[in-house]
C-alpha positions, 0 to 999 in steps of 0.5 A: 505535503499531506493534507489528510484533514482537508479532503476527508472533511470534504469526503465525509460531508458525502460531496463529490469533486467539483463538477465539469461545470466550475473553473478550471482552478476547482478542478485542480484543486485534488491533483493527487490522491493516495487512496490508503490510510497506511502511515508507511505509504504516506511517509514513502509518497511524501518522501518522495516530493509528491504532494497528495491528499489522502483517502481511503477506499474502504475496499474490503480485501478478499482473496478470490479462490485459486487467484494467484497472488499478483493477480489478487495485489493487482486487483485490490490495488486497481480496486482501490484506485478505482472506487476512489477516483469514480468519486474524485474524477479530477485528481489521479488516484494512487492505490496500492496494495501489499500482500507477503508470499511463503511457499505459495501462502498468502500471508496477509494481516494476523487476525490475532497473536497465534496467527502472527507467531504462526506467520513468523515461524513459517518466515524463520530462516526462510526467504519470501516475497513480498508483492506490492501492485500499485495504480493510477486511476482518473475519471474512474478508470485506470491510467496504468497498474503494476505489480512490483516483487522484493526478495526477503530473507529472514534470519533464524528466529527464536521463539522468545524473539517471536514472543517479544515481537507480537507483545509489542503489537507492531505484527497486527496491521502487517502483511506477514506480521512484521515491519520492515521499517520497525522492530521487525526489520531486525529480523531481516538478513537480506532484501533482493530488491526494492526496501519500499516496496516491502514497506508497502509502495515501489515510490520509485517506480510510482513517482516515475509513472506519476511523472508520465501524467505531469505530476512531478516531486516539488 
């Protein structure tokens, strides 16, 4: 269902989407864009039934000074969608993006090995939220964006378990250093909500707002 090569070939080559001028056909031919290049968001919109390409944005992520926390994933997720769809008019767009919350921190991707076992301590024994803000885009603009919360409780974590973890390298391209979906789903003693939507996309919710512009599972 992904056809990542196809459409990144033709990105890179710096064309855009066929012009108003061609056949109906051309400009059906991206009818649906994941604007992210993460292995979990590709898995959960192919899971799903929904055919799509995949481009990423290239938006920088940067959180604004005293910016609440769904306010910043709903912005980088609009963003997202934004820039890709003003290249890609024909084709509905799909950002998303995934930050983790811990009394009021924002723990986004460890920079390094001491920021993830700091970002894991901090979660040890603790319950957090997990925000992930999805959008749909198209000619440019956004058909619609929403913010989605999962509960997250972590069992009490040893410091060797911690160590252990960050040597296998799986923290580094994390939001809050762990992977529900890999080793560090071992951490996790309770999900209050969606489980996708802590992997980085609400499918469900996404699938029935991609449903609302006819674009249906096949």
């Amino acid at each position: 269902m992904v056809r990542a090569a196809s459409i990144g070939s033709y990105f890179s080559r710096g064309l855009r989407a066929p012009a108003a001028s061609g056949n109906s056909r051309e400009r059906m031919t991206l009818k649906v864009i994941l604007a992210s290049g993460s292995p979990r968001r590709r898995q959960l919109l192919s899971a799903a039934g929904i055919e799509f390409e995949v481009i990423e944005s290239g938006m920088p992520e940067r959180h604004l000074a005293g910016e609440p926390p769904r306010d910043y994933a709903l912005r980088m997720a609009r963003d997202k969608a934004g820039a890709v769809s003003s290249r890609f008019p024909y084709a509905i767009v799909v950002g998303a993006d995934t930050i983790v919350v811990c009394d009021s921190q924002i723990l986004e991707k460890p920079v390094d090995a001491a920021d993830a076992r700091r970002m894991l301590a901090m979660l040890s024994g603790r319950t957090h939220t997990v925000v992930t803000a999805f959008a749909l885009a198209r000619g440019g603009k956004i058909l619609e964006s929403s913010p989605v919360e999962s509960r997250v409780k972590f069992r009490q974590l040893a410091e060797a378990e911690i160590a252990d973890y960050i040597a296998t390298g799986e923290p580094f391209d994390k939001a809050g250093a762990y992977g529900i979906q890999g080793v560090g789903g071992g951490f996790i003693a309770h999900v209050e909500g969606s489980r996708d939507n802590v992997m980085g996309l609400p499918a469900a919710t996404v699938v029935a707002a991609l449903a609302r512009y006819s674009v249906k599972p096949v």
